[in-house]
C-alpha positions as CSV (number, residue, x, y, z in Angstrom):
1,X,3.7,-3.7,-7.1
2,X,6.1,-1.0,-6.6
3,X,4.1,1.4,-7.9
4,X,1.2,0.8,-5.9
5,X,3.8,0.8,-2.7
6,X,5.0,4.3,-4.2
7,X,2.1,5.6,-4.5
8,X,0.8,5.4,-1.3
9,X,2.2,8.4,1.1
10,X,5.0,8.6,3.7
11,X,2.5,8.3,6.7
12,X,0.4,5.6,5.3
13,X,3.5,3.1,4.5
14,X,4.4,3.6,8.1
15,X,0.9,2.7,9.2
16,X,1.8,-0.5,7.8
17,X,5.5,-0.6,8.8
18,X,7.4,0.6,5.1
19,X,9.6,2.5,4.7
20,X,10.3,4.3,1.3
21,X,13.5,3.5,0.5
22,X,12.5,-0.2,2.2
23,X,10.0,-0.8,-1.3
24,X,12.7,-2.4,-3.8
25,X,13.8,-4.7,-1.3
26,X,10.6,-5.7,0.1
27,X,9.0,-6.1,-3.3
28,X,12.2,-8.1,-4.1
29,X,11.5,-10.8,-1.5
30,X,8.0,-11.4,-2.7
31,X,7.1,-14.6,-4.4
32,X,5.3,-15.2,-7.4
33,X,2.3,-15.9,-5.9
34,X,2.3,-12.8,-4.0
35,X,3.2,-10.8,-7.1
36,X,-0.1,-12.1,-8.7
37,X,-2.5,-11.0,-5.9
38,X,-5.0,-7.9,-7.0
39,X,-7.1,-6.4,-4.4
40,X,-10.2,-7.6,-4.0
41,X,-12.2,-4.8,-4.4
42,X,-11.4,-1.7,-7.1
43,X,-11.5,1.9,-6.7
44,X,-10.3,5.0,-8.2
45,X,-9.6,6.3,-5.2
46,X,-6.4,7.7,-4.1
47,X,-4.7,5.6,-1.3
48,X,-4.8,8.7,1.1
49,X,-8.3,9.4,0.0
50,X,-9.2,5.2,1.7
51,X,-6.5,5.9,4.7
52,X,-8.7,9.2,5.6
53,X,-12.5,7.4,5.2
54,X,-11.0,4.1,7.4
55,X,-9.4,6.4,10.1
56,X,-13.0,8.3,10.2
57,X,-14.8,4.7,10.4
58,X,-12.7,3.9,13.3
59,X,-12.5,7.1,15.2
């Protein structure tokens, strides 16, 4: 889980309200359930690469 968090760039984990140095401590409060959960669907896309095809769907 943190290295999908860390992964993702500074602009996109402020889209969705992280911080960098915030990822240890979020991932820390997570349960064990919510460590399990996988996406639903797979790519081998880069994380900016979906952040850049969703803003152009929306815009």
């Amino acid at each position: 889980m943190i290295a999908a968090l860390e992964a993702m760039d500074d602009r996109l984990l402020r889209d969705i309200g992280i911080y960098r140095n915030d990822i240890p401590r979020l991932v820390d409060g997570f349960d064990d359930r919510e460590l399990r959960m996988r996406p639903l669907a797979t790519t081998n896309a880069k994380p900016e690469e979906i952040y850049e095809e969703v803003c152009r769907n929306v815009a």
